[in-house]
Structures are given as structure tokens and as C-alpha cells.
N, C-alpha and C positions, 0 to 999 in steps of 0.2 A: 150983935147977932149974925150980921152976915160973913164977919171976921170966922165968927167960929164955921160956919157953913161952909166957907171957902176952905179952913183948917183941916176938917175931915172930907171935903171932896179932897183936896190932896195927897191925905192921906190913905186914902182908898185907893188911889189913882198909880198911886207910889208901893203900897202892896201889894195891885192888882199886875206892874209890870213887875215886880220883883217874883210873883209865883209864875209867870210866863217863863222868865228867866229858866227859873229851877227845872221848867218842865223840858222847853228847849234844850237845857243841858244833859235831862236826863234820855230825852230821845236821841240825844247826838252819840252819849256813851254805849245806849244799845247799839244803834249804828255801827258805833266802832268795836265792838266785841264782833259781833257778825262778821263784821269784814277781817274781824284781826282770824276766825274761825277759818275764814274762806282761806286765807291767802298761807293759813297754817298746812291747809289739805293740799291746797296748790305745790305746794312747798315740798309736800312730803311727795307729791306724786311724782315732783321735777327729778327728787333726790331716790327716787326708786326707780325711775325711769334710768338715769343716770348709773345706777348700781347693775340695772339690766342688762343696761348695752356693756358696762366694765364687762360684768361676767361674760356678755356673747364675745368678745372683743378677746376674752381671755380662755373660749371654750376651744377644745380639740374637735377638729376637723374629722369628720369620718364618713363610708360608705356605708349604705342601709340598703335594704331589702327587706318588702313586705312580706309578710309569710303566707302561701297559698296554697292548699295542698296539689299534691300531683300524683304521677304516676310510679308506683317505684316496684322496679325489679331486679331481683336477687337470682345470681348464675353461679352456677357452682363448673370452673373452666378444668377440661382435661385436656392431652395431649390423645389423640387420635390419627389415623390415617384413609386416606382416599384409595377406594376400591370398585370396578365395577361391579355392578351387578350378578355379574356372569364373568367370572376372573380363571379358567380352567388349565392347567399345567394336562396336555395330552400325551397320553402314553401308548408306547406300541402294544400289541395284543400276542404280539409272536416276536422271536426272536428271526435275527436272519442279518444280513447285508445291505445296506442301501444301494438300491441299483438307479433312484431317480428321487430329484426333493423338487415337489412342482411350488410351493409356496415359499415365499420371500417376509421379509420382516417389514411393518407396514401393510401389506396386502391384503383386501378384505375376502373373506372366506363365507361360507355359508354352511351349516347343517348339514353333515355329507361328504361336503367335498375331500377328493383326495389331497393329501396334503406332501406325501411323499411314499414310493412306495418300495419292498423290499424284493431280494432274487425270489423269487418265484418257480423257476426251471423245474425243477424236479416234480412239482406239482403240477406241474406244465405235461410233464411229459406221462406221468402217474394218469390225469386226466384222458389224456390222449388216449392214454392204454382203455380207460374203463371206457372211455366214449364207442370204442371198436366194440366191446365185449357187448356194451349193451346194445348198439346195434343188430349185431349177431342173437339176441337174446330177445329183442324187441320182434326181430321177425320171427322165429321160432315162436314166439309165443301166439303174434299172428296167426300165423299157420295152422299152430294145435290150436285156439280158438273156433277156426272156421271149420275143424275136422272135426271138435267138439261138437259144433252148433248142427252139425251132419250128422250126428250121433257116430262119428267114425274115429274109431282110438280108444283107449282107456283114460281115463277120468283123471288117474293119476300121471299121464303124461302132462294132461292140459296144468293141471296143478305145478309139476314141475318146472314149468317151461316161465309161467305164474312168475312162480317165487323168484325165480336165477333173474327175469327183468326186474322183480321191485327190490331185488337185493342192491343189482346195481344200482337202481335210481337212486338206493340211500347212499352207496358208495359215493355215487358224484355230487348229490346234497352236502355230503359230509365234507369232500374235497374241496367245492365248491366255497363253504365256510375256510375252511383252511386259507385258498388264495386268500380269501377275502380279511384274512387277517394280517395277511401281508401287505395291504396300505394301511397307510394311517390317515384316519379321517378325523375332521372336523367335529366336535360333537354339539357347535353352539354356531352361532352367528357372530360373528367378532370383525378383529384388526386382529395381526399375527404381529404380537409384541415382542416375541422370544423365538427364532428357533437356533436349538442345540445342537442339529445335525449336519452333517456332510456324503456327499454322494460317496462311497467303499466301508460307509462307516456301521460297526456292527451295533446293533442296537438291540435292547431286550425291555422286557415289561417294567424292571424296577429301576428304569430313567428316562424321566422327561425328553421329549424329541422338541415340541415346540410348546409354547402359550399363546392362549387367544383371549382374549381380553372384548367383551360386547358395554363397550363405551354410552350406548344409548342411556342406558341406567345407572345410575351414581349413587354410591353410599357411602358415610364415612362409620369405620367401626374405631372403639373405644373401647377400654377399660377403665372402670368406675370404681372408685374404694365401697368396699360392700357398707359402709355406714351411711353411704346415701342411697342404702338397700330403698326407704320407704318415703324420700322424696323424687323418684326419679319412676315416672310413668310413661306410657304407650302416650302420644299424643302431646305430650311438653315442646313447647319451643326451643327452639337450637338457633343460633346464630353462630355457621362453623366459617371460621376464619382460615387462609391460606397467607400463613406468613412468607412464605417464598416468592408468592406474585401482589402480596397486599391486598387481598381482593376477601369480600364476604357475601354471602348468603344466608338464608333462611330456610331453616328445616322443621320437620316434626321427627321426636321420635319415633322408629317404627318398629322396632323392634326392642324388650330389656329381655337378658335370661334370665332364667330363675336360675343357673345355677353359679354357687359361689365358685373360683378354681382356690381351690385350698393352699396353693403354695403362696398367692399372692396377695389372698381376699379381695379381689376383687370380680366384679360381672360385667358381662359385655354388652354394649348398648350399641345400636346401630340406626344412621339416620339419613332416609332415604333423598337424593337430589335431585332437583330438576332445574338448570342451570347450563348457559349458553356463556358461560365463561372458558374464554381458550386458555391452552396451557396446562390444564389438568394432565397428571400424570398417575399410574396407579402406583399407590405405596407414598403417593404424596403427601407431608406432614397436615396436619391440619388440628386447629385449637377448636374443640366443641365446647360453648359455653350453653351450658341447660339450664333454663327457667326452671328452679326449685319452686320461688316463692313469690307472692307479690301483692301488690293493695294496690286499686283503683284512688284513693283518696289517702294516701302519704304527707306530713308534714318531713320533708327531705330537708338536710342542710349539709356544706363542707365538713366532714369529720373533722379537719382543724379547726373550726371555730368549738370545739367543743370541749371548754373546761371541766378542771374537777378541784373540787373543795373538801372541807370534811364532810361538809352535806348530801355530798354527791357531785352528778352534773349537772353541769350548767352555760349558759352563753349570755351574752351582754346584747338586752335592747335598748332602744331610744326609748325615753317616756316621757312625755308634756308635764311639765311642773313648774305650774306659776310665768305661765310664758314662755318658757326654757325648755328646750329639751338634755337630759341629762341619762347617761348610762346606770341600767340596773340589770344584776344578778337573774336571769331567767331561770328555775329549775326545770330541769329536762330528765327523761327517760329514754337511752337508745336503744333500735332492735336492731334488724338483720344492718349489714354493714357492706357495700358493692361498691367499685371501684372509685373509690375516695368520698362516696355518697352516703351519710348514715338515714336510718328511717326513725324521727323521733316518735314515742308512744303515746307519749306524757307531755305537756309544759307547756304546748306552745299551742297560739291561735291564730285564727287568721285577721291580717291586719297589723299585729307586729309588726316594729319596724325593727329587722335584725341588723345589729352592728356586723359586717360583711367585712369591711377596711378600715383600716387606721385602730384597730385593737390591741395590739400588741402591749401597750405599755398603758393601758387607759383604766382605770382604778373607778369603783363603782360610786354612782354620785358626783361626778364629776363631768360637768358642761359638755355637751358635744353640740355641733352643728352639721347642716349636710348639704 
């Protein structure tokens, strides 16, 4: 009996390690899956890791720039020229001889002044005569006045005596005017930029003697092709350049005409200056570029970076993919177009990062870095 009690405690003993067994091995195999799972992911992340940096290793180098809008202005540039304000070619009013030229080139003149004047003699002497007559004439009339006012004479001597003084005094008014047309004056405030004349020289109405030129006021005048008839108003900005000294300013239109000149279609625009720049000369060239058009909030880019496909336009940005940044096709819309700057309409946002450099040969989809 106790044989057999011993037989089956052993046997108990001996099944109860051999299901331990089983279980221990089966917890160990879980174990090992898990682990073979972990070190599968590890694995794959080493060999992605690994494929990232090839690719960054292997990507094209390039310049970027975010995209933000700004200011963009559109000029539509003419040739024009420098004029003052008051620019007057003076002419004589009478013909005659120059007996005297009181003004020099450079010399500032004033409203008035004489500026050279012609023989005169004959009116010289013409005066003299009437000045006699009407002395003679001025007392006679005295005299029948006071015989008048004595009720002494006839009514019609006082009358006579009358008219023969205010005849003369128009004669000498009249003559009077005559000298006076024998200088030549000043009709403006200026510098004497031009004169024409010489002391025995004969001179007449239909040729310039001198020019005066009143430098205080500055304008540049232009001609505009008449189809920027209905962009070009009173009040537009100008930025007129002077290629000959390199030098710029700022203006406003002040003046457009309405009227077209028919030989050439174009109208004159004129734009007033206030400027302490030496060196101006009048008839000086000068490039008026006019603010047509413009937007406070522009997305602007280099007109070279700006492809075309069948689709259209387009440029190349950076875009984040999978870690990587990689070149892609941007569609684009362009409008007005100013010196090398285009104004896109369409396409782009802010924050882009535009490929700027290293584009030239760079194929969409393909790795860049910056």
C-alpha cells in the first residue's frame, strides 16, 4: 500500500514539473515574438533613418526665400526734359540799332529792367521839338483860362488854346511810348542765359535779343504715347532721373493736356520741381518714370524664376515630405511686369519657401536642402 502511495505521489510530482515545463516555454516563446517584433521596428526605423540621410546626402543644394507680400509699383518711363518755370526768349518791340547792351550772360535781371537799349535820336529830338510846343501851348492855355474865369475873350479862344495843349500832351504820351520801345526790358525775374546781341547791331521784332530763364521753379515737360491716355493723371508720382549728373528726385504730376498732337499721338505731361540739386541746366535730358499702377499687398518675385509648361506658369518651392524637403511645380498667375519684378495674382502664399538659387537644372520631386 505504501508502494503504491509513493508511485502516484511521484507520479503527480513528475506531471506536475513537466506542465511547469510547458508553461515556462510557452511564456518564453511569447517573450521572444515580442522581442523579435521590437527589434523588427528598430530595424526598420535604423534602415529608414539610414535611406534619409542617403537621400539628404544625395539632395541638391539650393536658395529659398519665404514669400511675403509687399509693395509693388508699376512705371511707365519717358524721355523728357528740364525747363524752368518761367523759360522766356525776349524780343525787341521796335526795330533800330543797338547803341548800348547793359546785361551780360549769367546776370540776374529783375521785371523791368533794361536790358539793352536802341538809337533813339531822332525821337530825341522829335520830343524836344513837341516839349517847346507844348510849353508854348501850356501857357497860352494858362492865360485864356484866367481871361476866361474874368469872363474876358471868347469862349472859343479858351477852347482852342484847350485842345492845341492836350493835343500835345498825347503827342508826347505817344512819343514817349515810342522811346520806350527802344529798350528792351526784362519781362520776368530770371539769370540772362542767352544773349544774341551786340552793341551797332540792328535788331527787329521777329529775333530773339536775349533769354532769361527764373530758375527758382523747375519742371520737367514730356511727351506720353496717347494710350496711356487713361493711366496718367494730375497728382501721380514721378521719380525724374537726370542721367547726365546720376541724380533723382521726386515729383507729382502737375499738369496732363487733353490735347492729342496728331502727328505724333502723343500729350504733354508736365511735372513740377522742388530740388536743391546743382548742375541743372535748362533743356536738360531727363527720364520721367510715372506711377501707372500699384498694390499695397503684392506677392513680387524675379521674372526669371518664372517657368512655363503646357499648364501654364509656374516656379519651384521647397515642400516638407516625410522629413525631406523636396522641389515642387507651384502654379502661378502674372500681372503688371517693372524692372525685372513681376506681380504674381494667383499661386502663391505667404510662407512658401521659393527656390531663389540653384534652380536651373533641378527636376520636380527631387531632394533639396538649404
Amino acid at each position: 500500500m505504501k508502494t503504491n502511495v509513493l508511485l502516484f505521489l511521484t507520479i503527480l510530482i513528475a506531471a506536475a514539473c513537466g506542465s511547469n515545463k510547458e508553461a515556462q516555454l510557452e511564456k518564453l516563446k511569447s517573450q521572444r515574438d515580442k522581442i523579435n517584433l521590437q527589434i523588427d521596428k528598430i530595424e526598420a526605423e535604423i534602415a529608414a533613418s539610414s535611406d534619409s540621410n542617403s537621400l539628404k546626402e544625395k539632395s541638391t543644394f539650393v536658395v529659398i526665400e519665404e514669400v511675403t507680400p509687399k509693395m509693388f509699383k508699376h512705371y511707365i518711363e519717358v524721355q523728357g526734359k528740364l525747363d524752368g518755370d518761367q523759360n522766356v526768349a525776349v524780343y525787341p518791340e521796335s526795330m533800330g540799332n543797338l547803341t548800348e547792351v547793359y546785361a551780360r550772360v549769367g546776370q540776374q535781371v529783375s521785371i523791368g529792367q533794361v536790358l539793352a537799349k536802341m538809337n533813339d535820336a531822332a525821337f530825341q529830338e522829335q520830343m524836344n521839338s513837341l516839349e517847346t510846343n507844348y510849353n508854348l501851348a501850356l501857357e497860352t492855355f494858362r492865360k485864356q483860362e484866367n481871361l476866361w474865369n474874368q469872363q474876358i475873350g471868347s469862349e472859343m479862344q479858351f477852347l482852342q488854346a484847350k485842345a492845341a495843349k492836350e493835343s500835345l500832351e498825347s503827342q508826347i504820351d505817344a512819343l514817349k511810348r515810342q522811346i520806350d520801345m527802344t529798350r528792351i526790358k526784362s519781362p520776368i525775374n530770371g539769370t540772362i542765359e542767352e544773349s544774341m546781341v551786340k552793341v551797332g547791331q540792328a535788331v527787329s521784332p521777329q529775333m530773339p535779343a536775349f533769354r532769361v530763364v527764373n530758375f527758382s521753379d523747375l519742371k520737367v515737360i514730356a511727351d506720353v504715347a496717347e494710350a496711356y491716355t487713361s493711366k496718367i493723371n494730375t497728382g501721380d508720382e514721378v521719380i525724374v532721373y537726370f542721367p547726365d549728373i546720376d541724380k533723382e528726385v521726386t515729383a507729382r504730376v502737375s499738369f496732363t493736356s487733353k490735347f492729342i498732337n496728331p502727328t505724333n499721338r502723343t500729350f504733354s505731361v508736365e511735372a513740377q520741381l522742388k530740388t536743391n540739386l546743382q548742375n541743372l541746366r535748362a533743356n536738360m535730358v531727363a527720364v520721367l518714370k510715372i506711377n501707372d499702377y500699384q498694390s499695397k499687398q503684392a506677392y513680387i518675385l524675379p521674372i526669371n524664376l518664372v517657368r512655363k509648361d503646357n499648364q501654364g506658369e509656374y516656379v519651384l518651392v521647397a515642400t516638407e515630405e516625410n522629413n525631406l524637403y523636396v522641389a515642387r511645380k507651384q502654379p502661378i498667375q502674372t500681372g503688371q511686369i517693372y524692372n525685372g519684378l513681376a506681380e504674381v495674382l494667383n499661386g502663391l502664399k505667404s510662407g512658401q519657401k521659393l527656390i531663389t538659387g540653384g534652380y536651373l537644372n533641378l527636376n520636380e520631386g527631387e531632394p533639396v536642402r538649404f
